[in-house]
C-alpha positions as CSV (number, residue, x, y, z in Angstrom):
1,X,-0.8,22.8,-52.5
2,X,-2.7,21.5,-55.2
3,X,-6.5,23.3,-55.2
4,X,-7.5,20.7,-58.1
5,X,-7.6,17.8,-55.6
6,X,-9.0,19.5,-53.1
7,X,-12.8,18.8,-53.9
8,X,-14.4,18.6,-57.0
9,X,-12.6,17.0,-60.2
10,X,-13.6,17.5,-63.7
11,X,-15.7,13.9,-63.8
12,X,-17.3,15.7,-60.2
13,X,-18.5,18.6,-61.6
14,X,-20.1,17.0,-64.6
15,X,-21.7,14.0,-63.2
16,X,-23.8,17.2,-61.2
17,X,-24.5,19.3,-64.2
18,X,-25.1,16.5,-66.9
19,X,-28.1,16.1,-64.4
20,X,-29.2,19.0,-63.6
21,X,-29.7,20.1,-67.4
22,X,-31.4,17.1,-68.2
23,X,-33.9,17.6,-65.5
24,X,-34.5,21.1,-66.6
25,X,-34.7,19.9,-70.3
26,X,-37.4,17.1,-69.5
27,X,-39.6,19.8,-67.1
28,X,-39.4,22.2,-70.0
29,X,-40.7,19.6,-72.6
30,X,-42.9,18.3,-70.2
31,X,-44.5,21.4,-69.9
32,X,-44.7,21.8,-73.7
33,X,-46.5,18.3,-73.8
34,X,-48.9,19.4,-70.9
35,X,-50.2,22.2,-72.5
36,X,-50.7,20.2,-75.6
37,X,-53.2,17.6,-73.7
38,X,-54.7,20.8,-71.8
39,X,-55.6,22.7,-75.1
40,X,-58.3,19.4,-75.6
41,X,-60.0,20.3,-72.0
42,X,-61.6,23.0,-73.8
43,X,-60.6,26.8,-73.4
44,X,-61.9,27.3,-70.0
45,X,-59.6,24.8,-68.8
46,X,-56.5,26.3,-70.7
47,X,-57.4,30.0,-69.3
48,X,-57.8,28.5,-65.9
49,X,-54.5,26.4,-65.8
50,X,-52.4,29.3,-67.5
51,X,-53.7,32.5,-64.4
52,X,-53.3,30.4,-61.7
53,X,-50.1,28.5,-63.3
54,X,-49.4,32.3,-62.3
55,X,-50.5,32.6,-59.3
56,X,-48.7,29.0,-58.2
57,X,-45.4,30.1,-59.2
58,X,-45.0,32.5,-56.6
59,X,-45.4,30.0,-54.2
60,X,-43.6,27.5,-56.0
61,X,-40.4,30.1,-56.2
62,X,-41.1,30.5,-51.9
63,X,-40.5,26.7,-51.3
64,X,-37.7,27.0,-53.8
65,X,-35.7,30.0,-52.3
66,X,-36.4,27.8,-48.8
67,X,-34.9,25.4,-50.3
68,X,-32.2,27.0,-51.6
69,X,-31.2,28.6,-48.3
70,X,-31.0,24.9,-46.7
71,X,-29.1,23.7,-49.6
72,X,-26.7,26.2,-48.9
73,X,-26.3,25.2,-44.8
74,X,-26.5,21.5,-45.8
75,X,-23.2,22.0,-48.4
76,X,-21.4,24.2,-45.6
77,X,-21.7,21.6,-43.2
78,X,-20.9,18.5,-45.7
79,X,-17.9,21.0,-46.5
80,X,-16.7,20.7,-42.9
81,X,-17.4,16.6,-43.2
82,X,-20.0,17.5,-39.9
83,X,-22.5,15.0,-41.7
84,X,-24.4,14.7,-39.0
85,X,-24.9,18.5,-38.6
86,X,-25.7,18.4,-42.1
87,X,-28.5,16.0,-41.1
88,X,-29.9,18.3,-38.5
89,X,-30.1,21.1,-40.5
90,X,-31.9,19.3,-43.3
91,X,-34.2,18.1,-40.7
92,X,-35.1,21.6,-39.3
93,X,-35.7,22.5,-43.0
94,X,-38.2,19.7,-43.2
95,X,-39.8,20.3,-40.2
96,X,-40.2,24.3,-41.3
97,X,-41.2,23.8,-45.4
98,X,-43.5,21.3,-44.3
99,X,-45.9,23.9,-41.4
100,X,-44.6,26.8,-44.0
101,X,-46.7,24.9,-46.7
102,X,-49.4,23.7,-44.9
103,X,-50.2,27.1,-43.9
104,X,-50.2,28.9,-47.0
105,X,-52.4,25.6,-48.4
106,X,-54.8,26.4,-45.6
107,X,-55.0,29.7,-46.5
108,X,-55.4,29.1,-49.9
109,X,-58.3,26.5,-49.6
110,X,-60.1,29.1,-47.2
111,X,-59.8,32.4,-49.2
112,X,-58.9,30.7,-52.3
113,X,-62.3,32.9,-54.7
114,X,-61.6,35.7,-52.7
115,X,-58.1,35.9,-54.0
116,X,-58.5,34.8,-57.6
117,X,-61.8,37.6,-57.9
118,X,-59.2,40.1,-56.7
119,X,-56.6,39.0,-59.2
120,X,-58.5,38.2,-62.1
121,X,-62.2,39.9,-61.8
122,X,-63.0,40.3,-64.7
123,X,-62.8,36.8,-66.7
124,X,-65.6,35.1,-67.3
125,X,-67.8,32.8,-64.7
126,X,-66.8,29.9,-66.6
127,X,-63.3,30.2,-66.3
128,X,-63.4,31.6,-63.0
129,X,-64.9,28.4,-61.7
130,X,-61.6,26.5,-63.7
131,X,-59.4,28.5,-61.9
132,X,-61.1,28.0,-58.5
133,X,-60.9,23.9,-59.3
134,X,-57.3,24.1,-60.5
135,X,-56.6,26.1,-57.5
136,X,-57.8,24.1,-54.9
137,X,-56.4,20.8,-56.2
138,X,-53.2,22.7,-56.7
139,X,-53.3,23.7,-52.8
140,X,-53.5,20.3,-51.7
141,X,-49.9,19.7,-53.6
142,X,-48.2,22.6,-51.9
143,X,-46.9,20.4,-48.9
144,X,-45.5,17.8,-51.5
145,X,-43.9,20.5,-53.2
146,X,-42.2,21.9,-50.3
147,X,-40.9,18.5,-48.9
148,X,-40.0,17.3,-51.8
149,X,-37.8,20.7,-52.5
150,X,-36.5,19.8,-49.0
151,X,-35.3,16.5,-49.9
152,X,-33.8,17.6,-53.5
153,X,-31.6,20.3,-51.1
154,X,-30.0,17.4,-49.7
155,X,-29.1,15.2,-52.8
156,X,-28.0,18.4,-54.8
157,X,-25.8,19.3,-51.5
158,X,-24.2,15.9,-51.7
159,X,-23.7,16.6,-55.8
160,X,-26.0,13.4,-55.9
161,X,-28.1,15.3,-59.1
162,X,-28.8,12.3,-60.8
163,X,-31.2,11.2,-58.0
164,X,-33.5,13.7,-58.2
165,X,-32.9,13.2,-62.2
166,X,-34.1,9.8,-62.2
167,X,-37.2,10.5,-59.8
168,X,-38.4,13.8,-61.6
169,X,-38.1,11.5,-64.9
170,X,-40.8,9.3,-63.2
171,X,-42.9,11.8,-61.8
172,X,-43.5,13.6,-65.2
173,X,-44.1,10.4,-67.2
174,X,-46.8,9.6,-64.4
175,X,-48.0,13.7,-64.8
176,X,-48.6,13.2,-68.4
177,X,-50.1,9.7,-68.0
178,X,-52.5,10.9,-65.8
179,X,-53.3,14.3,-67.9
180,X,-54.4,11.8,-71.1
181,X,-56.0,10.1,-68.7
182,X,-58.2,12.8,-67.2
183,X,-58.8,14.7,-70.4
184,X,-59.9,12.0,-73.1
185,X,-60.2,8.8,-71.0
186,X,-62.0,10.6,-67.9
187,X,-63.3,13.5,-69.4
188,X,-62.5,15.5,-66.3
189,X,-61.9,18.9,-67.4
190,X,-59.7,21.3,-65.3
191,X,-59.6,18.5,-62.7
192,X,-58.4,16.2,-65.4
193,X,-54.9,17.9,-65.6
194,X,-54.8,19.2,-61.6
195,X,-55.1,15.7,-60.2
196,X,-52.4,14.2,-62.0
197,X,-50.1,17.3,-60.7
198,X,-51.4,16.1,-57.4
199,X,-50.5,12.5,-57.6
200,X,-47.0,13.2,-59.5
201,X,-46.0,15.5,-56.6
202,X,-47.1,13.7,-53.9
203,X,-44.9,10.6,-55.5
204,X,-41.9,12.7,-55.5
205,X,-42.0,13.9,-52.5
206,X,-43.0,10.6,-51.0
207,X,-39.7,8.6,-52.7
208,X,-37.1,11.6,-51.7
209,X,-38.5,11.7,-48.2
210,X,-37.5,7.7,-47.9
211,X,-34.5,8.2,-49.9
212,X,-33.3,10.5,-47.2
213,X,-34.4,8.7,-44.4
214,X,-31.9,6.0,-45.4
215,X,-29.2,5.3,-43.1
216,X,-26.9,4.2,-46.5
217,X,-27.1,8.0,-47.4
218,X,-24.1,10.1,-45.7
219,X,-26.9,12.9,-45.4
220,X,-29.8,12.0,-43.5
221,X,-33.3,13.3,-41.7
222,X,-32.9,12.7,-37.9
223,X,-36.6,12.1,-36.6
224,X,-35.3,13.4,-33.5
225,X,-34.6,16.8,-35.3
226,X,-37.5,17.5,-37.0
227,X,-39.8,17.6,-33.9
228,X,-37.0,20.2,-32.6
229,X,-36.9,23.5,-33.1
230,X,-33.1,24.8,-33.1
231,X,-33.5,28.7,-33.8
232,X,-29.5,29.3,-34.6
233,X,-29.9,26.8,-37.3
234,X,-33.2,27.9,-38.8
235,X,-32.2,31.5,-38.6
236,X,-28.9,30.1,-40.7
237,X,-31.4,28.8,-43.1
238,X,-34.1,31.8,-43.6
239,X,-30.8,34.4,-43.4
240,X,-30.2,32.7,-47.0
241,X,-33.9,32.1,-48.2
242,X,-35.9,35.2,-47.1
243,X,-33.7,37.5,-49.3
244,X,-33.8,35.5,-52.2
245,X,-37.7,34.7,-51.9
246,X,-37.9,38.5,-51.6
247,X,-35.7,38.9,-55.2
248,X,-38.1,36.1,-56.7
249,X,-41.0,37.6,-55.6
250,X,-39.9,41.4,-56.8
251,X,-39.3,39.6,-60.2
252,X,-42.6,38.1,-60.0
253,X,-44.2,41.2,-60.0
254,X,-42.3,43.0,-62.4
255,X,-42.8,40.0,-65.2
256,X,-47.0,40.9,-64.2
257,X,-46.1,44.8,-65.1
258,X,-44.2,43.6,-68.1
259,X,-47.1,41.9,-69.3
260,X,-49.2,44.6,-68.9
261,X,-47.0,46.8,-70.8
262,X,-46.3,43.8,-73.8
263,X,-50.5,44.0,-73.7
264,X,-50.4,47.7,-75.1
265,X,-48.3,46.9,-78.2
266,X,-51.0,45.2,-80.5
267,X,-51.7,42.0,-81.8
268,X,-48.5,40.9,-83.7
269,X,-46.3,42.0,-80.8
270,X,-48.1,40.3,-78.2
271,X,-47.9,36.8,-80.8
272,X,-44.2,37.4,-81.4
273,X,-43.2,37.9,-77.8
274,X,-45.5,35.1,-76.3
275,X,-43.9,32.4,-78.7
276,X,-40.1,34.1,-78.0
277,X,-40.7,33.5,-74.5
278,X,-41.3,29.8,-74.9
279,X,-37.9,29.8,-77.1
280,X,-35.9,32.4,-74.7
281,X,-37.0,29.6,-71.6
282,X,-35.5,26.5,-73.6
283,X,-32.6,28.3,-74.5
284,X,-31.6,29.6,-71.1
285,X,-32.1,26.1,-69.4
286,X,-28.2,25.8,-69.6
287,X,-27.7,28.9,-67.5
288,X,-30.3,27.7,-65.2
289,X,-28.6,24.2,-64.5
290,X,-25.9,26.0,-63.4
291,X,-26.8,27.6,-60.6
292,X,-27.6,24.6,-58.0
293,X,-24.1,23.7,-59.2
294,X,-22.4,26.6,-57.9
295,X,-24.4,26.2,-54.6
296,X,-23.0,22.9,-53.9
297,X,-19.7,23.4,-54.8
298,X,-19.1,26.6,-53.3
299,X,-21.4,25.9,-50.2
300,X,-19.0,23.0,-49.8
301,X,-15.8,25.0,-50.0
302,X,-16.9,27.3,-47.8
303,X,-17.8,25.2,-45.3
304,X,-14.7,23.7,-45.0
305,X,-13.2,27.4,-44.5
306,X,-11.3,27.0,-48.0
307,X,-11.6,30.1,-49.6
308,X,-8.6,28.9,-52.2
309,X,-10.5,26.3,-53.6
310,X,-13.8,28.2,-53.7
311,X,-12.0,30.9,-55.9
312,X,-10.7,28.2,-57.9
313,X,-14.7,26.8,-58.6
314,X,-15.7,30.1,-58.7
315,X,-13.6,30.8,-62.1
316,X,-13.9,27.0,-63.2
317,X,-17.6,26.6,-63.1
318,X,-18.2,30.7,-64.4
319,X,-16.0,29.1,-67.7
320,X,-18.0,25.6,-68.0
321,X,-21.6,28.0,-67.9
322,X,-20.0,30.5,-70.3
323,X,-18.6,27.3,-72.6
324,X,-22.4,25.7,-72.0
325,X,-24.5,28.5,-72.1
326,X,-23.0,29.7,-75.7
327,X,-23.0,26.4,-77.3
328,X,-26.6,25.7,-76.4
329,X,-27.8,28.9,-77.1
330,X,-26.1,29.0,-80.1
331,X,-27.9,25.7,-81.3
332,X,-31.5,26.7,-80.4
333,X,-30.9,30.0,-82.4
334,X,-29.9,27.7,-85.3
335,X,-33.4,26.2,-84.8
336,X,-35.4,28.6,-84.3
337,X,-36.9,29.0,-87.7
338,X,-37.1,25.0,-87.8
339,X,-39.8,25.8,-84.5
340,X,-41.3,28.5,-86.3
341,X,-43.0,26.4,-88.9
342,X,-44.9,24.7,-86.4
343,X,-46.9,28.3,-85.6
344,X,-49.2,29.2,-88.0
345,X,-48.2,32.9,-88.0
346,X,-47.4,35.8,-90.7
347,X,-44.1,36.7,-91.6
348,X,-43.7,39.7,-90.2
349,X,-44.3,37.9,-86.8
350,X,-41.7,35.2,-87.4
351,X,-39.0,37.7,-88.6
352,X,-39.5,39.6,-85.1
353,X,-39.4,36.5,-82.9
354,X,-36.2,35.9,-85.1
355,X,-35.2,39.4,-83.3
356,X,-36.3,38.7,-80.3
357,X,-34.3,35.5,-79.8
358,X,-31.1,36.4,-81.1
359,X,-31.3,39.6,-78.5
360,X,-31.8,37.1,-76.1
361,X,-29.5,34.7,-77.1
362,X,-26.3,36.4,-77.5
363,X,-26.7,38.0,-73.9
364,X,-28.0,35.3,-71.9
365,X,-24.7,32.7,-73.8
366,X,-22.1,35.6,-72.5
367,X,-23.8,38.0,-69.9
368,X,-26.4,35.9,-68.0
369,X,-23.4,33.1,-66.3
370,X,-22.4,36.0,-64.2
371,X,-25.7,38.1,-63.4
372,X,-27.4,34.6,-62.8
373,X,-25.6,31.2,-62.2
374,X,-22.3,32.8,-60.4
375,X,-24.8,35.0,-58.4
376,X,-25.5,31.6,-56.9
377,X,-22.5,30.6,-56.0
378,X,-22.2,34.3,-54.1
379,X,-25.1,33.4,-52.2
380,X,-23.7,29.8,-51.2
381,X,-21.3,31.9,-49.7
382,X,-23.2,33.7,-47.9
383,X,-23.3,37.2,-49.3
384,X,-26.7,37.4,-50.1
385,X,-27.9,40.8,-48.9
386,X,-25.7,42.2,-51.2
387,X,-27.2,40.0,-54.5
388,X,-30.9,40.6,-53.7
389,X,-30.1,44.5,-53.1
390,X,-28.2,44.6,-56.8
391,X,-31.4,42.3,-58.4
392,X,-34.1,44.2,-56.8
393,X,-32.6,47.6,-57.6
394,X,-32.0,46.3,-61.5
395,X,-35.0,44.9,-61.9
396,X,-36.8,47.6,-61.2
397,X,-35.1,50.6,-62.7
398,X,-33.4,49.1,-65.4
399,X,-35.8,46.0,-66.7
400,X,-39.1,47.9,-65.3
401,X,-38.4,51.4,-65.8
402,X,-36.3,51.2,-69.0
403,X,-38.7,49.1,-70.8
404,X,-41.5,51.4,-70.4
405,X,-39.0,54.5,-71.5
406,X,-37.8,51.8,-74.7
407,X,-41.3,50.3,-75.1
408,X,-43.4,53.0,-74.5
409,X,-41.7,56.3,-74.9
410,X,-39.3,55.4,-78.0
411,X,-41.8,53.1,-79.3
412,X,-39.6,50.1,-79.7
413,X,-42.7,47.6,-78.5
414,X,-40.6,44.0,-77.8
415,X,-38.1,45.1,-78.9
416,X,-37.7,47.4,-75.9
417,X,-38.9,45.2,-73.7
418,X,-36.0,42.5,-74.9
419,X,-33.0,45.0,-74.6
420,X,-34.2,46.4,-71.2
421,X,-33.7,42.8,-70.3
422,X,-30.0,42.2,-71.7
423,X,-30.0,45.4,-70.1
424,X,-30.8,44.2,-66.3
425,X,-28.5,40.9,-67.1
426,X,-25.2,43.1,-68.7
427,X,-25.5,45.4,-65.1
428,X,-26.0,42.5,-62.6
429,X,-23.2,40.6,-64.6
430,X,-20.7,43.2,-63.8
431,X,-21.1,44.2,-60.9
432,X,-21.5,40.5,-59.8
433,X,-18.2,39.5,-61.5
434,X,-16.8,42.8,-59.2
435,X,-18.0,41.4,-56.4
436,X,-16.2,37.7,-57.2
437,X,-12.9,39.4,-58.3
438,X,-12.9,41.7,-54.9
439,X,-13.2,38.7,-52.6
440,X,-15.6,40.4,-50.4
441,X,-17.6,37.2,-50.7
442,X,-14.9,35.4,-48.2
443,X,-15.6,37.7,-45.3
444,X,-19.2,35.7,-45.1
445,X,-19.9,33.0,-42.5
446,X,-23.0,31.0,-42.9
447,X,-22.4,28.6,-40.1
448,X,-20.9,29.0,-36.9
């Protein structure tokens, strides 16, 4: 028997990745652009935008690990070709992201000062009241963000990444349209660069919603099943997402300590580490790509009770991360100092975010494939106690604990901070590639 023609051929598995990396590329430059345009709102605005850009990634990763746990049922039951199941159980996820979101919007709106005084007391009024505007705005998006993540789960379940491609292509032309317009047409401020957020989200989620209520699609919502409430299914689903929004969140926090510790290391540091970070996020879009790959081709093999050809993936797609991961990261290495002459900075600041990146680099090309993307593909199968346990437990003794001993203690500033976290990555990877080799993964069952 032939495991190659079982699911996914070579001209499958890249018409889902190609994708998938070029999304991540265009929100990452978009993102670059974005705060360009924001810089002219004036420095209130900038402040404002960048805490609670903070404080709406946690809730961002929520309706992402929800997401994720979907995606995972959906590719188990397009697995078993039980479309139709597939269907119902992206319904139920609509039906639950979309009250999920609503409440914590409504939350948000309500208590929305107290929770940014207790936060961030101390900044000044004038930014305060920028990241009470950007907030609220940014509440009123959080439903469109979480059924628009409910529709992706479906199209990335099918492999159908080019989809979601085309339509996050659109929505960041009309996010960056909007923020020129708000900011030097408008003169809006803050509300300049929220709005356009706003409308760019609600037009995602709008198209993806119709897009999956199309009867062409061999996925589809059922209107009958999102006004029902099947609790097997939806316990399927948050069985997957509540331990990975738990492992998000944990690394939420930990990134706020980090910060704090990065804070204590004096002026240079701080400017070297803040621009390696913006580096370090380009070049591990590659890694990043992968990992909705590995949940949709190892949901799908799992559903169909094929543990064969998920070992087969498994291997396959752990070699195309490896093969991507180091040729990309390789490449943005090489232009590094080519991005470094665009910051005004002194030279002893470049040659450490030379450090820093290369630290980075090398681990996240050979070490990050396994403690990241493949942890994906463990999770599509199921085992996903045993993935948030490792993360949460090397997150915080070995990223948090041994970059204070490094950072602090040894006075390696950055530096320390940089190998705790090849550190954290070198750990999960091996005991994640264990836990593929041992096959422990197979004993899972997501779906009855």
């Amino acid at each position: 028997m032939d495991v190659k023609k079982k699911t996914f051929t070579s001209s499958d598995l890249r018409k889902i990745v190609i994708p998938l990396f070029m999304e991540q590329l265009l929100v990452m430059l978009v993102g670059l652009a974005d705060t360009l345009v924001i810089s002219y709102a004036g420095e209130d605005a900038v402040s404002g935008v960048s805490l609670v850009n903070q404080f709406n990634t946690i809730f961002i990763y929520l309706f992402t690990a929800l997401a994720s746990g979907g995606a995972v049922v959906i590719s188990q039951y397009i697995g078993r070709k039980e479309m139709e199941r597939a269907g119902e159980s992206a319904s139920q996820l609509l039906s639950f992201s979309t009250i999920f979101s609503v409440i914590i919007a409504v939350a948000v709106l309500i208590g929305n000062q107290a929770m940014l005084s207790l936060l961030f007391g101390r900044v000044e009024d004038s930014v305060m009241a920028a990241c009470v505007t950007y907030l609220r705005i940014s509440a009123y998006s959080y439903p469109a963000l979480a059924v628009y993540n409910s529709g992706v789960a479906i199209y990335r379940s099918l492999g159908k990444t080019n989809v979601t491609m085309y339509i996050s292509v659109i929505s960041n032309v009309i996010n960056i349209v909007g923020n020129v317009v708000g900011v030097f047409v408008l003169n809006a401020g803050v509300a300049g660069v929220a709005w356009p957020s706003f409308i760019a989200r609600m037009f995602s989620a709008i198209v993806i919603t119709v897009l999956c209520f199309r009867k062409k699609s061999a996925v589809v919502y059922s209107p009958l099943w999102i006004f029902r409430w099947d609790k097997n299914m939806m316990k399927s689903i948050l069985n997957i997402a509540i331990p990975n929004g738990m492992e998000n969140g944990i690394f939420q926090l930990v990134k706020v300590a980090l910060s704090s510790i990065v804070a204590l290391f004096g002026t240079y540091q701080i400017a070297a580490n803040g621009v390696a970070q913006s580096i370090w996020s380009l070049a591990a879009l590659a890694g990043v790509a992968m990992g909705p790959a590995f949940i949709t081709v190892i949901g799908q093999c799992m559903g169909n009770n094929d543990t064969e050809a998920a070992e087969y993936y498994f291997k396959k797609l752990t070699k195309m991360t490896l093969l991507i991961s180091s040729a990309w990261n390789l490449l943005i290495f090489l232009l590094t100092p080519l991005f470094l002459k665009f910051y005004s900075l002194a030279l002893e600041t470049k040659q450490l975010i030379i450090w820093l990146v290369l630290i980075h680099n090398v681990f996240n090309a050979v070490a990050f494939p396994f403690s990241g993307a493949l942890s994906n593909g463990l999770r599509a199968a199921g085992d996903v106690k045993f993935t948030m346990y490792i993360s949460v437990f090397s997150t915080i003794v070995v990223r948090l604990l041994l970059s204070y001993l490094l950072g602090i203690v040894f006075d390696m500033g950055v530096i320390g901070i940089a190998v705790a976290m090849v550190c954290d990555w070198v750990l999960r990877a091996i005991i994640f590639a264990w836990r593929e080799k041992s096959g422990k993964w197979k004993e899972f069952q997501v779906i009855a």
